[in-house]
TORTITI-367971 format. One line per 5 residues: number of its first residue (from 0); for each residue x, y, z of N, C-alpha, C, CB. Coordinates in pm, 1 decimal, padded with zeros to 6 digits. Glycine has a CB too. Example, Ala and Ser with C-alpha at 12.3 -4.5 7.8 and 13.67 -1.06 7.14 Angstrom:
BEGIN
0) 01319.0 -00569.0 00780.0 01230.0 -00450.0 00780.0 01320.0 -00330.0 00780.0 01130.8 -00447.3 00904.6 ~ 01285.0 -00225.0 00708.0 01367.0 -00106.0 00714.0 01290.0 00003.0 00787.0 01408.4 -00059.8 00572.5
//
This chain:
BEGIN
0) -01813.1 04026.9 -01064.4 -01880.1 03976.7 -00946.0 -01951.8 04093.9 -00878.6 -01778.8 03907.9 -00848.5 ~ -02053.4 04059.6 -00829.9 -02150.6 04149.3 -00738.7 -02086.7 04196.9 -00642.2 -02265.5 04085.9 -00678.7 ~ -02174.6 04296.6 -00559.4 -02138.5 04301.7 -00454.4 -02200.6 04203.8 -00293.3 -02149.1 04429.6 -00463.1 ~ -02342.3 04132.8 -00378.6 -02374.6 04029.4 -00334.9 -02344.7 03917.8 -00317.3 -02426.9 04020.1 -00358.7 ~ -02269.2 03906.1 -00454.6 -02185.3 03719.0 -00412.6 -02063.5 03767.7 -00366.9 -02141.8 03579.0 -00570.1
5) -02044.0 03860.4 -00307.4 -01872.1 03869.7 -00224.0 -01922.8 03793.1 -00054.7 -01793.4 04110.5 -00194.2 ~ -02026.8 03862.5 00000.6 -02054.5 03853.8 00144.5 -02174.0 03678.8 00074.2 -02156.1 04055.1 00242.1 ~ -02218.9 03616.4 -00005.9 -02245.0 03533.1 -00012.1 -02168.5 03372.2 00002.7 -02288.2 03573.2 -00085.2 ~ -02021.0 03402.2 -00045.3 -01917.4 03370.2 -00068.6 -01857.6 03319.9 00091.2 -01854.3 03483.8 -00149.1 ~ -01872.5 03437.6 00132.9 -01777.5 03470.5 00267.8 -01876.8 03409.0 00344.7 -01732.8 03643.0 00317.9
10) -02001.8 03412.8 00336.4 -02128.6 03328.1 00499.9 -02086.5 03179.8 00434.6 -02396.8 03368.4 00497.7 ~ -02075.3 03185.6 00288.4 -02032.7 03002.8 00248.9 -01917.5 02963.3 00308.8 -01997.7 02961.7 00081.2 ~ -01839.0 02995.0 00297.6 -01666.2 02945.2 00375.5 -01676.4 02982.7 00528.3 -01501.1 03055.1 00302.2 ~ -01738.5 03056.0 00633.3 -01800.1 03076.5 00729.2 -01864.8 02893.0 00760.8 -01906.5 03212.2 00692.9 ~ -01960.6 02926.8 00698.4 -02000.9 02820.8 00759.8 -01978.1 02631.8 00713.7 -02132.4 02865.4 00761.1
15) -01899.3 02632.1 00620.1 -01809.5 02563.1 00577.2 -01724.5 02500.7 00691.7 -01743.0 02638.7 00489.4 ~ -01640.4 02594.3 00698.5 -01523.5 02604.8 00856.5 -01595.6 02569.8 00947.2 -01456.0 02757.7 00916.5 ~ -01703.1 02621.6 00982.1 -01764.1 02629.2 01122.0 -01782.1 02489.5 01126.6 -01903.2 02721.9 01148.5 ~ -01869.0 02453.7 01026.7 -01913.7 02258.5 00990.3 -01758.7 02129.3 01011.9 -01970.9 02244.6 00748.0 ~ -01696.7 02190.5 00944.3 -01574.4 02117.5 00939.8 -01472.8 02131.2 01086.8 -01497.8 02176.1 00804.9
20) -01467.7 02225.9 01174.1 -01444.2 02247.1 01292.1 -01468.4 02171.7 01424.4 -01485.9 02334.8 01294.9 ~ -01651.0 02194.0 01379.7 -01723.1 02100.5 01446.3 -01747.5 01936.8 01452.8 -01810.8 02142.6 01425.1 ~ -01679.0 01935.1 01344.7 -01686.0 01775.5 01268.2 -01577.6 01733.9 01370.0 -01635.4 01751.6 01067.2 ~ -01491.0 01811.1 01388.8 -01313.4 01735.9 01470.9 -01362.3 01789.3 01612.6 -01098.5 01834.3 01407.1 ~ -01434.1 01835.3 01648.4 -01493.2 01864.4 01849.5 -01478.6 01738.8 01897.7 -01689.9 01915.0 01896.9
25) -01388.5 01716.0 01974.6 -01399.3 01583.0 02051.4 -01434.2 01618.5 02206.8 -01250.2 01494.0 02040.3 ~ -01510.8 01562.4 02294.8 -01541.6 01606.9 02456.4 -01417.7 01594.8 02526.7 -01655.7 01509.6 02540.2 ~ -01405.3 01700.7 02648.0 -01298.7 01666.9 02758.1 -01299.2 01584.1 02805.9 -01281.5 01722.6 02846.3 ~ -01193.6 01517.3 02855.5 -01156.2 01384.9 02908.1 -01146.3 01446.0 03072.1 -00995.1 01309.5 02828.3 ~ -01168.2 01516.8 03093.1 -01087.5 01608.3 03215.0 -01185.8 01574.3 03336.6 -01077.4 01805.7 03182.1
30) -01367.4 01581.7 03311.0 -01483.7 01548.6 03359.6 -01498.1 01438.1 03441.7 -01557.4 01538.0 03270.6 ~ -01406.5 01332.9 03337.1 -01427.4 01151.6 03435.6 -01301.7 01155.1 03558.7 -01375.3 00959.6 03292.6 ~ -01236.9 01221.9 03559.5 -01139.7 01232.8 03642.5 -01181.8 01132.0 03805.9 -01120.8 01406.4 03655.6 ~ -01278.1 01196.8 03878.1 -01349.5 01137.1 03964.1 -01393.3 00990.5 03924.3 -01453.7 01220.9 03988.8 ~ -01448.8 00963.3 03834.2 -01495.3 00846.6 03786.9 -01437.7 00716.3 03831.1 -01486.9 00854.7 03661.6
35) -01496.3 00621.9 03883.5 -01437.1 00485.7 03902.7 -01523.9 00353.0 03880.6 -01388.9 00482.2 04040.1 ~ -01436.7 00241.1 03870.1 -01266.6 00260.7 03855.1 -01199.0 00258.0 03790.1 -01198.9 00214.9 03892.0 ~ -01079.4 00317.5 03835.8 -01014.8 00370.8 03737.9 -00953.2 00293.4 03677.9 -00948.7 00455.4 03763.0 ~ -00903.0 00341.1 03536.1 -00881.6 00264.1 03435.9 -00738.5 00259.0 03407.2 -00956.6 00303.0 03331.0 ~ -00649.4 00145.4 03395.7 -00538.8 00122.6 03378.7 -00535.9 00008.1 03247.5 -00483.7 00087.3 03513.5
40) -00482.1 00086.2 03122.1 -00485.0 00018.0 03010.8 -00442.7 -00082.0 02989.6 -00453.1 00061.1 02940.6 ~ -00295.9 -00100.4 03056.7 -00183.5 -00188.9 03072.9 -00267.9 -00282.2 03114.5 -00061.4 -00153.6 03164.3 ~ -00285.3 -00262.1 03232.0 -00359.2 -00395.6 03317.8 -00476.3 -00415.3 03285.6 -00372.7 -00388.3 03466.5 ~ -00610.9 -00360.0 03223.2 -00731.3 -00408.1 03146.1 -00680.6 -00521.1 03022.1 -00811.0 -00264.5 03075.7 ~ -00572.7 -00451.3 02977.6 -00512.6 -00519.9 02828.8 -00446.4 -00589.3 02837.6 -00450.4 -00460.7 02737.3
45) -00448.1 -00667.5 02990.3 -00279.2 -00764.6 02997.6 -00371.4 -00870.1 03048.7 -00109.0 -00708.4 03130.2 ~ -00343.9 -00971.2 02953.2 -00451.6 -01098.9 02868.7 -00511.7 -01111.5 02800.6 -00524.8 -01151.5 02894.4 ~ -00631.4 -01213.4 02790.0 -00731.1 -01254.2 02711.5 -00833.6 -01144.5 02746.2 -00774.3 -01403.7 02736.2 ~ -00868.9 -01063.2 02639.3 -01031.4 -01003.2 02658.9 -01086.7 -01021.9 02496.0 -01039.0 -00798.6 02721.1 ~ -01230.8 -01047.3 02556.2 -01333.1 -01051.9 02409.9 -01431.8 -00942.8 02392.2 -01431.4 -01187.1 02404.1
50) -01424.2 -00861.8 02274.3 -01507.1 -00815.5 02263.0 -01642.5 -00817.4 02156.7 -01452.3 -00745.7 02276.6 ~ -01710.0 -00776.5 02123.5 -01850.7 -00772.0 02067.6 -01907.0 -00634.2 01985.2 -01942.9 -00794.8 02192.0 ~ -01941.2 -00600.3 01862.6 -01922.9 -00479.4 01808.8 -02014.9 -00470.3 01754.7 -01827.4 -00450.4 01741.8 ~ -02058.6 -00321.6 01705.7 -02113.5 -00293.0 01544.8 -02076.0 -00177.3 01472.2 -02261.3 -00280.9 01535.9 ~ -02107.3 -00156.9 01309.7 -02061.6 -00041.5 01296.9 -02174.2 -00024.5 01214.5 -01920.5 -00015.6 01254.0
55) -02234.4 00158.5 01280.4 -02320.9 00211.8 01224.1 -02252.1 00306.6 01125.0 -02407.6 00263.3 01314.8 ~ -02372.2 00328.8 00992.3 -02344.4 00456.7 00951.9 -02389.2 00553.3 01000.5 -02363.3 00474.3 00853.7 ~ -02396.1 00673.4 00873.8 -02423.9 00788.6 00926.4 -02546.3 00785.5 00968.1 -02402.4 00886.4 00851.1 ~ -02653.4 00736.4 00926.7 -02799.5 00726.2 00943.8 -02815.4 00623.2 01046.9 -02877.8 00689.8 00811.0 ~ -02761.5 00565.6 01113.1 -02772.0 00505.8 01204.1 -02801.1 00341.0 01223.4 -02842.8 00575.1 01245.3
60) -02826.8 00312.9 01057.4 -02830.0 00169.5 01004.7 -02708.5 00067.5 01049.4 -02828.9 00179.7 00847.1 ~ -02725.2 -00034.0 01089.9 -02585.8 -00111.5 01149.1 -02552.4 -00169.7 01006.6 -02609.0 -00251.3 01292.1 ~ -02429.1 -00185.0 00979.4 -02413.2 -00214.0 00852.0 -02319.5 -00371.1 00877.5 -02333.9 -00073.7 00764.6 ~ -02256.2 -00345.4 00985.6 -02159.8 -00485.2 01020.0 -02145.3 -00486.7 01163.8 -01996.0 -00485.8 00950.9 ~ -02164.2 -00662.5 01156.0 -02130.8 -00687.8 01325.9 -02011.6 -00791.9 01323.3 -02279.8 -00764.5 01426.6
65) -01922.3 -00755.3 01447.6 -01788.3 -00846.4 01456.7 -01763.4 -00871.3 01610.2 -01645.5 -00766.2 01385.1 ~ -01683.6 -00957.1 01643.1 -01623.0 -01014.0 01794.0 -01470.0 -00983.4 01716.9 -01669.9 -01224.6 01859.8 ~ -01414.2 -00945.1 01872.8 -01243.5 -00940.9 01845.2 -01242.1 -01097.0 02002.9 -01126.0 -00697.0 01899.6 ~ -01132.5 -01101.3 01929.8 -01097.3 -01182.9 02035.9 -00938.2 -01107.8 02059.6 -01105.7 -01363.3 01992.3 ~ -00872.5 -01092.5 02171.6 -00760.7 -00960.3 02193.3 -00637.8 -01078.7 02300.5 -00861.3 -00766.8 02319.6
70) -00565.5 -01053.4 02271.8 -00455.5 -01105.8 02346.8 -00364.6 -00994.8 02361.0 -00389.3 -01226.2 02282.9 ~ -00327.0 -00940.6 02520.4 -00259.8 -00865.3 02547.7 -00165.2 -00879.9 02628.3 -00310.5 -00798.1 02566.9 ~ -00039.1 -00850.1 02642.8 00133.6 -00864.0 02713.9 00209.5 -00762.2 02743.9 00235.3 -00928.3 02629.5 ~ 00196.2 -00720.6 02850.6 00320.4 -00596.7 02864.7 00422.1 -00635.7 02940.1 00278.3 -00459.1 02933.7 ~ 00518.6 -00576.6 02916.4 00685.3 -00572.3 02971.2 00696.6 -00413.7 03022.4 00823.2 -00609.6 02821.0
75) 00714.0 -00355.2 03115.6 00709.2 -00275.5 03190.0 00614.2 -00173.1 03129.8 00830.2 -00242.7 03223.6 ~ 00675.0 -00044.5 03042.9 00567.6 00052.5 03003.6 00558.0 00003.1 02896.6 00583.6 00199.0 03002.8 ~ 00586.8 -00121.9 02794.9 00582.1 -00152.5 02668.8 00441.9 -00245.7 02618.3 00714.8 -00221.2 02646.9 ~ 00365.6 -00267.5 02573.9 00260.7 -00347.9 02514.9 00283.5 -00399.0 02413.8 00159.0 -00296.4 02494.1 ~ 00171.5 -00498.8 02370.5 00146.2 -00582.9 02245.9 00012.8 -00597.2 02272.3 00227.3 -00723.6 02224.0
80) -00096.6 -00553.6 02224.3 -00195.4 -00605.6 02173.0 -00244.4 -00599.7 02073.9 -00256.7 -00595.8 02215.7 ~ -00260.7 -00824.4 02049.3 -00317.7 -00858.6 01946.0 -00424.8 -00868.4 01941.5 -00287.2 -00935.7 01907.8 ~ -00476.5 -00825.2 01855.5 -00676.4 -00821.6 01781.3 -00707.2 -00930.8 01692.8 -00724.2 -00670.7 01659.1 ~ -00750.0 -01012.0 01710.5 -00835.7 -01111.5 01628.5 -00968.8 -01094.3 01595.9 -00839.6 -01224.8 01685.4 ~ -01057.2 -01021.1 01467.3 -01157.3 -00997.5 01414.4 -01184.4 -01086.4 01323.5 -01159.6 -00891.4 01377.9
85) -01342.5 -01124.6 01402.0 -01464.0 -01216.9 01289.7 -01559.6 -01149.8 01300.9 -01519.2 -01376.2 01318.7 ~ -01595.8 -01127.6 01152.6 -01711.5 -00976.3 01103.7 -01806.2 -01123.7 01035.8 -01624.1 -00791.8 00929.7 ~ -01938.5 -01106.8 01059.5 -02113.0 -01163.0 01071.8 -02089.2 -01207.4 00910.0 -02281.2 -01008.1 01113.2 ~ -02018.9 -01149.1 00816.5 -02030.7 -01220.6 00726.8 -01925.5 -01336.0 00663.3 -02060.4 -01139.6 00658.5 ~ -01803.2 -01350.1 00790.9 -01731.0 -01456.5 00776.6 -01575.4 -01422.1 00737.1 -01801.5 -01539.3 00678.8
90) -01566.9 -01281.2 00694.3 -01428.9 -01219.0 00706.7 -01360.5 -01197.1 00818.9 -01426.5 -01110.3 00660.3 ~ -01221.9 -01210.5 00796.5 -01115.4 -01216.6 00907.4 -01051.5 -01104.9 00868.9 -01018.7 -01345.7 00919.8 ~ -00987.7 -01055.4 01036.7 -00909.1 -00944.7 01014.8 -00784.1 -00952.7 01133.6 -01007.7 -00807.0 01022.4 ~ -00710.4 -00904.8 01101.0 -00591.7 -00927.9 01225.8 -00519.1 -00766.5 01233.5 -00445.2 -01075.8 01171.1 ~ -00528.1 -00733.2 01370.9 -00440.8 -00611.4 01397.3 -00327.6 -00636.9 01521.6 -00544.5 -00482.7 01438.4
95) -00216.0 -00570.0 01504.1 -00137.3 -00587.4 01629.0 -00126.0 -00476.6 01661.6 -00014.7 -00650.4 01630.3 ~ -00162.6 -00414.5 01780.3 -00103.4 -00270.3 01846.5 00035.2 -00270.1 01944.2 -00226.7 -00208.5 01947.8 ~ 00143.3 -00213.8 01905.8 00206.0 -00161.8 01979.2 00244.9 -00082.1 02065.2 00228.6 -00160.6 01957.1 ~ 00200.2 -00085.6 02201.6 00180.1 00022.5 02294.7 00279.7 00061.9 02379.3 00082.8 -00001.3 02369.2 ~ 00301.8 00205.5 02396.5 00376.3 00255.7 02520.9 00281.5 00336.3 02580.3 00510.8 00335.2 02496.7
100) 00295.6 00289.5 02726.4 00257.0 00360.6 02863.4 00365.5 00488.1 02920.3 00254.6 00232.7 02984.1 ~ 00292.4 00625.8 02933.7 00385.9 00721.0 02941.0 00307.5 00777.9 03035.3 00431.4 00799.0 02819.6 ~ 00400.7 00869.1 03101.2 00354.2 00951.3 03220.9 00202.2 00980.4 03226.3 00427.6 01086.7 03221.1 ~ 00124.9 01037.8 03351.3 00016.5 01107.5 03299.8 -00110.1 01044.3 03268.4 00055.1 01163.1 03196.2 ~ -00084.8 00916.6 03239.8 -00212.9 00794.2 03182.3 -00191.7 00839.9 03041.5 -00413.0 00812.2 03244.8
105) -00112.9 00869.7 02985.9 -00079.5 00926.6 02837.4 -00010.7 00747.4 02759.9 00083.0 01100.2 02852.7 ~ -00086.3 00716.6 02641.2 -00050.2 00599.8 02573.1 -00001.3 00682.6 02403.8 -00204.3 00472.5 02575.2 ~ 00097.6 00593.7 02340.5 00061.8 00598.0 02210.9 00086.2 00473.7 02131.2 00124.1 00702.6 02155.0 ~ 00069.0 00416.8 02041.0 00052.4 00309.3 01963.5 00081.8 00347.8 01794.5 -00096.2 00256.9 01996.2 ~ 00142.5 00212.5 01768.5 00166.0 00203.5 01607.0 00090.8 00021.2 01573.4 00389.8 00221.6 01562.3
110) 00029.5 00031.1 01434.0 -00022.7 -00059.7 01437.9 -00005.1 -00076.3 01230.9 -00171.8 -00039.8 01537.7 ~ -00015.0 -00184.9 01179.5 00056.5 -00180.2 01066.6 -00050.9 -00078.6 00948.4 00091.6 -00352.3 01021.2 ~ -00194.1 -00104.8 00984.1 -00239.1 -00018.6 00929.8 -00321.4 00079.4 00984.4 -00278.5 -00062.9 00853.9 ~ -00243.1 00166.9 01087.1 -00215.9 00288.7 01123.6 -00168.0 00378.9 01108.9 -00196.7 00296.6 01171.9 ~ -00196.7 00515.6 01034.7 -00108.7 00618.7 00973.5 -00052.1 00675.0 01076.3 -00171.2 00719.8 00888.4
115) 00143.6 00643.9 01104.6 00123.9 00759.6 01266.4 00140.2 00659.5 01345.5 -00043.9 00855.1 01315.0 ~ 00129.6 00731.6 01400.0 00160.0 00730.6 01555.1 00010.5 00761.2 01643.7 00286.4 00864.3 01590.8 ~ -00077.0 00664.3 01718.5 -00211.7 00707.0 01778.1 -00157.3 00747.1 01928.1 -00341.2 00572.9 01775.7 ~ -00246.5 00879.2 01966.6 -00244.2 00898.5 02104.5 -00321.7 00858.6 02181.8 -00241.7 00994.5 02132.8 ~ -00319.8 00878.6 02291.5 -00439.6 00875.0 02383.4 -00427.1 00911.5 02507.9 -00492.4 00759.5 02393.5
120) -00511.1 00898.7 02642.5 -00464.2 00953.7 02756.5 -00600.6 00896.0 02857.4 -00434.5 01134.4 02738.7 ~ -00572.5 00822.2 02963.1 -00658.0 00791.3 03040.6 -00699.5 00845.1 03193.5 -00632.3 00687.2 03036.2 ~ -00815.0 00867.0 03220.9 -00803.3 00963.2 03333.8 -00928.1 00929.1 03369.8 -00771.9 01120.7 03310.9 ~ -00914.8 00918.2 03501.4 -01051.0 00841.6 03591.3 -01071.7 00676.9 03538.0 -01227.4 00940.4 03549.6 ~ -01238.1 00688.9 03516.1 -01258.3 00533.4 03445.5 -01266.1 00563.3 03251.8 -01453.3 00448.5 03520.8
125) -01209.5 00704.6 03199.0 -01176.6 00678.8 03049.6 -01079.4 00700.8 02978.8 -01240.3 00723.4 02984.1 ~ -01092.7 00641.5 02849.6 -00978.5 00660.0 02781.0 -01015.4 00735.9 02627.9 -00907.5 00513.0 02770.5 ~ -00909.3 00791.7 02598.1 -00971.2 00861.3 02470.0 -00842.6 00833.4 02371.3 -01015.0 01047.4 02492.6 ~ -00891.3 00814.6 02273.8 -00767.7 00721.5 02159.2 -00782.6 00799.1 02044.7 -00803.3 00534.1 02108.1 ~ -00712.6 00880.5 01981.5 -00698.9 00944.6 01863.8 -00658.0 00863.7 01728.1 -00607.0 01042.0 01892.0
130) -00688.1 00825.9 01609.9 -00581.2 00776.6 01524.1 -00649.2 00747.6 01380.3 -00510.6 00640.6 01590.8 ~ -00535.7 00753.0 01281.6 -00590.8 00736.6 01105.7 -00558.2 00602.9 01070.2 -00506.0 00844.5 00978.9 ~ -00636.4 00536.2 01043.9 -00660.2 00405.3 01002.0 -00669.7 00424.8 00862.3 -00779.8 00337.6 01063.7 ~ -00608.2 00290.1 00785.3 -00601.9 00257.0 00630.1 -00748.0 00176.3 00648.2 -00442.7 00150.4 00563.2 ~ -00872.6 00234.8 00562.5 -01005.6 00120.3 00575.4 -01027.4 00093.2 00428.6 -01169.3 00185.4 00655.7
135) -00975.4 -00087.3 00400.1 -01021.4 -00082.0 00277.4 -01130.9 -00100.7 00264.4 -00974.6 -00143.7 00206.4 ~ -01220.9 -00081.4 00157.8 -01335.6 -00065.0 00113.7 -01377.8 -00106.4 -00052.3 -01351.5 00066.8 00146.6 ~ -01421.7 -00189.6 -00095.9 -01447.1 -00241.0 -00217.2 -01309.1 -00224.6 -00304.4 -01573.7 -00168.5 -00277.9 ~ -01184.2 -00244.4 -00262.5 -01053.6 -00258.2 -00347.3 -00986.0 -00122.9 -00332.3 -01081.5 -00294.4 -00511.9 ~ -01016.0 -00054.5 -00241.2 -00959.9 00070.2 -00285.8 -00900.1 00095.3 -00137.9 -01074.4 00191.4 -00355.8
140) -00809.1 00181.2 -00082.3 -00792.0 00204.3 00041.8 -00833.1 00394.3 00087.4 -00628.8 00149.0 00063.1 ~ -00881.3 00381.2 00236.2 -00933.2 00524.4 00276.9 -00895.3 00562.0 00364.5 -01047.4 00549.9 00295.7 ~ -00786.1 00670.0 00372.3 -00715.0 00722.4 00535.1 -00850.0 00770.8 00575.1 -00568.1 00870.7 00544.6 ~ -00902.1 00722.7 00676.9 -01018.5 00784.9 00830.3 -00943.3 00805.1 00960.9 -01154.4 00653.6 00887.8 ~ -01024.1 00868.6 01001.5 -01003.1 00946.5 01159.7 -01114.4 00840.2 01265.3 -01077.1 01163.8 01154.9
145) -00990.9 00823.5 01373.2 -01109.5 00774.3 01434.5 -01103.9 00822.4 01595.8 -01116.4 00607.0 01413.7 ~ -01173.4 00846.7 01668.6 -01216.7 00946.7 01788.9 -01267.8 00837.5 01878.7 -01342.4 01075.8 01751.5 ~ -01159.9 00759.6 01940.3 -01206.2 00628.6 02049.3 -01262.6 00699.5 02159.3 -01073.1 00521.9 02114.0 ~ -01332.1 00659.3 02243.3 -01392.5 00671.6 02383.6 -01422.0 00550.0 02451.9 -01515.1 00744.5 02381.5 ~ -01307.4 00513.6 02533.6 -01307.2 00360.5 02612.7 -01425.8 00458.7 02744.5 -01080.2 00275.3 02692.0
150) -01493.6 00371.3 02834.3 -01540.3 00354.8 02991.1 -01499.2 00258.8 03069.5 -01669.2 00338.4 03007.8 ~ -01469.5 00270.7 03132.0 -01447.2 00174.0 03243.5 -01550.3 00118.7 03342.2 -01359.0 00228.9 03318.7 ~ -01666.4 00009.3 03321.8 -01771.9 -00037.1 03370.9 -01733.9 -00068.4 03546.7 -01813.8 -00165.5 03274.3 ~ -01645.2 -00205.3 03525.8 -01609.1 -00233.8 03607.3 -01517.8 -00301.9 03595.6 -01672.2 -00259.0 03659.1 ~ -01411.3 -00383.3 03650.3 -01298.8 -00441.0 03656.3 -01276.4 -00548.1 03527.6 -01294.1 -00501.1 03792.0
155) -01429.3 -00627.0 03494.3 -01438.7 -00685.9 03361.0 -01474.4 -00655.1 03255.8 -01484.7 -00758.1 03356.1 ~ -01578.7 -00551.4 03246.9 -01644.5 -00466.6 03169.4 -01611.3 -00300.6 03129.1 -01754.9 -00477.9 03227.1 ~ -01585.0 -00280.0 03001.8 -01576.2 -00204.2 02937.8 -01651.6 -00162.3 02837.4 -01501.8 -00217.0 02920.3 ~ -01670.4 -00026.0 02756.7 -01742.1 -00012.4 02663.1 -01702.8 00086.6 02594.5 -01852.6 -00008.1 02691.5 ~ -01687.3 00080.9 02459.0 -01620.0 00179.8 02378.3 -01708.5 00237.8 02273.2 -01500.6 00121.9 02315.7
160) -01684.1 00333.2 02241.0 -01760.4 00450.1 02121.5 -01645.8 00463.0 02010.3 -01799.1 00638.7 02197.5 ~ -01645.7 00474.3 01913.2 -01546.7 00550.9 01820.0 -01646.1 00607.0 01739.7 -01431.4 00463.8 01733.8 ~ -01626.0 00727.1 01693.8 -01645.7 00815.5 01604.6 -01541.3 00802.7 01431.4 -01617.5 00946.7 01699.9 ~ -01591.3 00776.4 01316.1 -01525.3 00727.4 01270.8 -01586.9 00873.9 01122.4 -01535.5 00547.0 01286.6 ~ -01426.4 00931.1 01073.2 -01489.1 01084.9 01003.3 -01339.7 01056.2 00910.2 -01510.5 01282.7 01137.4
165) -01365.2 01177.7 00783.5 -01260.9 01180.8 00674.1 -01310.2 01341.4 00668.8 -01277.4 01061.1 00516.4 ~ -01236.9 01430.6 00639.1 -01200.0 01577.2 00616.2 -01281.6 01627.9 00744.3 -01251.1 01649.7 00453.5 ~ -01288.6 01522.8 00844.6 -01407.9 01636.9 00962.4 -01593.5 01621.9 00940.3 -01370.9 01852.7 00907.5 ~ -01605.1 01504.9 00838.1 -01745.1 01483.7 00799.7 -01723.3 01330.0 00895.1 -01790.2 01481.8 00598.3 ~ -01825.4 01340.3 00974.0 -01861.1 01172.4 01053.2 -01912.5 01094.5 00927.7 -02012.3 01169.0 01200.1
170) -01856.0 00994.9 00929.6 -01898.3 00858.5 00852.8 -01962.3 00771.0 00913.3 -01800.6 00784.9 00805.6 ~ -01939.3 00729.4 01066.3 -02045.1 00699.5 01101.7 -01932.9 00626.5 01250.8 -02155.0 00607.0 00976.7 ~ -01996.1 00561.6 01286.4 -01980.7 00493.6 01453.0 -01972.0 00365.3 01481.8 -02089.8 00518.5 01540.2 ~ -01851.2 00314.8 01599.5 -01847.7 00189.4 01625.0 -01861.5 00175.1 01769.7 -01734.7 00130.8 01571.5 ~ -01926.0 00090.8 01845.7 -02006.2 00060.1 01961.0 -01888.8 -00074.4 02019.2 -02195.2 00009.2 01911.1
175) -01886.1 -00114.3 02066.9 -01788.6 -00209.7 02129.7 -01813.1 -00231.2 02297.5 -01634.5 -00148.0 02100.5 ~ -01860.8 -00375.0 02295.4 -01820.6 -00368.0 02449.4 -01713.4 -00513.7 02482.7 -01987.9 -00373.7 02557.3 ~ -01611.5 -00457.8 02572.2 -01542.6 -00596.9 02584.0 -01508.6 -00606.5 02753.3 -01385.3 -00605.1 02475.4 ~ -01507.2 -00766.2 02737.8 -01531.6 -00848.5 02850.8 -01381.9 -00892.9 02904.9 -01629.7 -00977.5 02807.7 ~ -01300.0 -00836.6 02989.7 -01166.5 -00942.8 03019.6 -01179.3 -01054.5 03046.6 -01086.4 -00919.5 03116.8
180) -01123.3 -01151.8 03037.0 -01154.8 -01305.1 03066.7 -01098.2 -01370.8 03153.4 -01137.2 -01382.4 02974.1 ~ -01141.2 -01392.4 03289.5 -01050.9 -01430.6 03390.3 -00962.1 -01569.8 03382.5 -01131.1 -01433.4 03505.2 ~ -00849.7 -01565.1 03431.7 -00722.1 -01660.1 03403.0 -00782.1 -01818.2 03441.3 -00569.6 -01610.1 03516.8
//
């Protein structure tokens, strides 16, 4: 080996890292603090809310659109919310989240195809949701990362971002806005 492909080598894994680093940067949550109003998960999530979606890829093409329909129940710091998904081309999907409310606006959740344990933590009017999802995909299954960002619009209105990545490379993005549904 040269003495050229040593420091060629080394700017490659340099900026390798640097790429892959940057891939997992998620923004402070610390900013919305002020923000209102404020957002209480428990109580946004305790009932009927519908939401409305898409998921882009990397290029920004929408590739699928879906409605959840969500039924949510808590018992003191404990949750259940159920997800009911209909995706534009007529597939069904069902998720149940299991939630605890912990000090701090700090949540975490288990869900059946959830790797883990998901965190999160709410502060002002947002919420930020960490977690590895099983996504099958043409017969095969794919642990992804996904990087939630709830807002808090207003008392009915919400709107969510996820960032959706595998080794720290974005795969692409899901848009969500959901509506609580008054009793």
């Amino acid at each position: 080996m040269t003495r050229l492909q040593t420091p060629r080598r080394r700017l490659l894994a340099l900026f390798t890292t640097t790429a892959l680093l940057a891939g997992c940067a998620s923004q402070n949550i610390e900013p919305y603090a002020a923000e209102r109003p404020q957002l209480d998960l428990a109580q946004y999530f305790n009932g009927k809310v519908i939401a409305h979606g898409i998921f882009q890829d990397r290029s920004g093409q929408v590739v699928r659109r879906f409605t959840v329909d969500m039924d949510g129940r808590w018992d003191g710091n404990q949750g259940v919310l159920d997800e009911h998904f209909t995706y534009s081309d007529g597939k069904k999907e069902r998720r149940i989240w299991r939630l605890t409310k912990h000090a701090d606006g700090r949540y975490t959740g288990t869900a059946d195809d959830v790797v883990g344990t998901a965190s999160g933590r709410a502060v002002g009017n947002a919420f930020q949701w960490a977690y590895t999802l099983n996504l099958p995909v043409d017969g095969k299954v794919y642990e992804v990362q996904f990087d939630d960002w709830m807002y808090l619009i207003d008392e009915r209105v919400m709107l969510n971002r996820a960032t959706m990545s595998k080794f720290g490379i974005r795969l692409g993005e899901v848009t969500l806005s959901f509506q609580k549904q008054t009793p």
